[in-house]
C-alpha positions, 0 to 999 in steps of 0.5 A, a space after each residue: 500500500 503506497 504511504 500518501 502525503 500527510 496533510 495534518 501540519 498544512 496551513 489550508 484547512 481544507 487540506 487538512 479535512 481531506 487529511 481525517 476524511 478525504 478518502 472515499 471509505 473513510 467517507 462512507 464508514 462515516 456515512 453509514 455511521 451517521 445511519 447508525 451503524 456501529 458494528 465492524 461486521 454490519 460496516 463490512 456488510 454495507 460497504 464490501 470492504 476487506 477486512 484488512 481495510 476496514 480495520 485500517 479505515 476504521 482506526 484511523 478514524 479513531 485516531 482522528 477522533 471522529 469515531 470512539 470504540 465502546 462496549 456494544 450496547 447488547 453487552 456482548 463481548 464485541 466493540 461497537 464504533 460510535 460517531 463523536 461531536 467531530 463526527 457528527 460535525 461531518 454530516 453538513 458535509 455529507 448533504 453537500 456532498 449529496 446535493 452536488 452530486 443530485 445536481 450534477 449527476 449524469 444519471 440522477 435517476 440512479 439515485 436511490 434516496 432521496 433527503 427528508 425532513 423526518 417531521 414533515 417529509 419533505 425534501 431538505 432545502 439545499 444547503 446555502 451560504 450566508 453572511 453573518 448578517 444573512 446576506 445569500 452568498 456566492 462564490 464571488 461573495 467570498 475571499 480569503 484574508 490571512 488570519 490576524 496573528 494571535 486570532 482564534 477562530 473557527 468560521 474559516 473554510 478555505 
């Protein structure tokens, strides 16, 4: 297996997102844990995977602190993987995901879901960008300034 480059220490966050979660089976683990998988056999199950991978794919989200391990619930002797916050904090990633390829795919009607509020059943909006005083942005609306020294902040993209 070919070591890729490590993007942990880069100064572009998205470079370092790709770093915990840029492969597509990494994506996928987390996608079928956000529909609540928790089992290393029902991840193999749903998406295919060698063993030898899952098992790689799967530490390493643990590693990155996107996934925690815990006793199964069933008090069974297996361990189960369970989403953390920062795991959780994937999902908006995720719709968009979705969403650009719902727009964008050659053959949408391949696409087997489709995205529901489960309150109202209706279709999920899609996802927007908005100024902090809700303006609707666009890519032509943005730009990128260097952070000032010694701030701290987590509203920064790209």
């Amino acid at each position: 297996m070919v070591k890729r480059t490590s993007f942990e220490h880069d100064d572009c966050p998205v470079a370092r997102a790709l770093d915990a979660i840029g492969d597509w089976w990494s994506i996928l683990i987390i996608r079928e844990a956000l529909f609540g998988v928790s089992r290393f056999s029902e991840f193999q199950k749903k998406l295919g995977l060698a063993k030898n991978i899952l098992t790689v794919r799967l530490r390493a989200l643990v590693d990155q602190g996107i996934l925690k391990t815990a006793p199964a619930a069933d008090g069974s002797a297996y361990q189960e993987y369970l989403l953390t916050p920062k795991g959780r904090g994937v999902f908006p990633i995720l719709v968009a995901l979705r969403q650009w390829s719902e727009e964008f795919d050659e053959r949408p009607e391949e696409i087997a879901t489709i995205l529901v509020d489960k309150e109202k059943g209706r279709l999920v909006r899609k996802l927007e960008l908005h100024s902090q005083d809700g303006r609707l942005l666009g890519m032509d609306d943005t730009a990128l300034k260097p952070r000032p020294a010694g701030k701290q902040g987590r509203r920064a993209i790209a």
